[in-house]
C-alpha positions as CSV (number, residue, x, y, z in Angstrom):
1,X,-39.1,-0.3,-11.3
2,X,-38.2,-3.6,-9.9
3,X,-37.3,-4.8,-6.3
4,X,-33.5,-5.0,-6.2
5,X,-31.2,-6.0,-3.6
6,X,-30.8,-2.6,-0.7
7,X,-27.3,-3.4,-0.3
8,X,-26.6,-3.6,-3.4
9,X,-28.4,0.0,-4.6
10,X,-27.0,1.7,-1.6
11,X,-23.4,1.2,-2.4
12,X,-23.9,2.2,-5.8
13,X,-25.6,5.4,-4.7
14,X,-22.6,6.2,-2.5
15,X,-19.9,4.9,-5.0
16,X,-21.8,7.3,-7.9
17,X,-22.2,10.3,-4.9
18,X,-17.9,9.8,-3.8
19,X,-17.3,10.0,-7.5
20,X,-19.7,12.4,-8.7
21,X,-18.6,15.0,-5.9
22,X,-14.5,13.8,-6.4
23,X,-15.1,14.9,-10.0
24,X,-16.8,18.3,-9.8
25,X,-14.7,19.1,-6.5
26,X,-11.5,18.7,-9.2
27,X,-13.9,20.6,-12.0
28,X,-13.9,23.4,-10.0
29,X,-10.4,23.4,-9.0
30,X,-9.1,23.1,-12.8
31,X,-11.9,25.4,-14.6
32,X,-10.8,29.1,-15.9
33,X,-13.2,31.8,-15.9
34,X,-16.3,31.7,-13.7
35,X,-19.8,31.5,-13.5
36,X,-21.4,32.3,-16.8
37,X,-18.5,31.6,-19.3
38,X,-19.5,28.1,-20.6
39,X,-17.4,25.9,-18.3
40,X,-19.8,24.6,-16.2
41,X,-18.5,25.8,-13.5
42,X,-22.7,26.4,-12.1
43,X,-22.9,23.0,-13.2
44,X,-19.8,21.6,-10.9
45,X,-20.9,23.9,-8.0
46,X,-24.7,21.9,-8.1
47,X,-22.8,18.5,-8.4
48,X,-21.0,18.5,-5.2
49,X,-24.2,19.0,-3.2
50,X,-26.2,16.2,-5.2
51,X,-23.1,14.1,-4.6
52,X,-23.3,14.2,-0.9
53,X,-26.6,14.0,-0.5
54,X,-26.6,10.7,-2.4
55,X,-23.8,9.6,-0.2
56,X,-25.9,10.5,2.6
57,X,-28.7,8.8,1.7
58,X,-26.7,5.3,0.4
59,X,-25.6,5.4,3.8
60,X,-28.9,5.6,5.2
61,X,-30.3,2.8,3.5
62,X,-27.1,0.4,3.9
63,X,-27.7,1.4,7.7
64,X,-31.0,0.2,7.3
65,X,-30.5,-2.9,5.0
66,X,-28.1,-4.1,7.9
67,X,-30.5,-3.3,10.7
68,X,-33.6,-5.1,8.8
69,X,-31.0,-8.3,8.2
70,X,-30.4,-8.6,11.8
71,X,-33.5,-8.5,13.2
72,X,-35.3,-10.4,10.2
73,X,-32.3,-13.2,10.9
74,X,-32.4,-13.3,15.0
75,X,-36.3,-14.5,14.9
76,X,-37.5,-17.9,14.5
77,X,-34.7,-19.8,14.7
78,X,-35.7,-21.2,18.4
79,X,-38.9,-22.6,16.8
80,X,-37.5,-24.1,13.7
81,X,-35.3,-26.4,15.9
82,X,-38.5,-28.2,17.4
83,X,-39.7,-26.2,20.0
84,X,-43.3,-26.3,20.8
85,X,-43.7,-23.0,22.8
């Protein structure tokens, strides 16, 4: 898989997880019958777990894409102005 943009995959993975979880949270709440009947209801109950933890995780890395930003952008700039030191 290629190298994509951090930023870019992390607030996809927490867009998908919000969604993902909104959707099987509102599964659950609007399902008749229970576990075992056909209505995925096992299915909705695994989602909102795997939602989160996706949010979780797109969090994690946009934390990280931001902290690797600074510190990639705060060095070097005293030398590339014609310092010698």
């Amino acid at each position: 898989m290629g190298r994509g943009n951090a930023r870019t995959g992390a607030m996809a993975a927490m867009a998908v997880g919000l969604v993902g979880t909104a959707l099987a949270a509102l599964h659950l709440a609007t399902s008749s019958g229970g576990p075992g009947t056909g209505n995925g209801m096992v299915g909705a109950i695994g989602a909102i777990p795997l939602g989160l933890i996706a949010t979780t995780l797109g969090r994690r890395v946009l934390a990280r894409s931001r902290r690797t930003e600074r510190s990639a952008g705060s060095g070097g700039h005293e030398r590339e102005f014609g310092s010698t030191s």
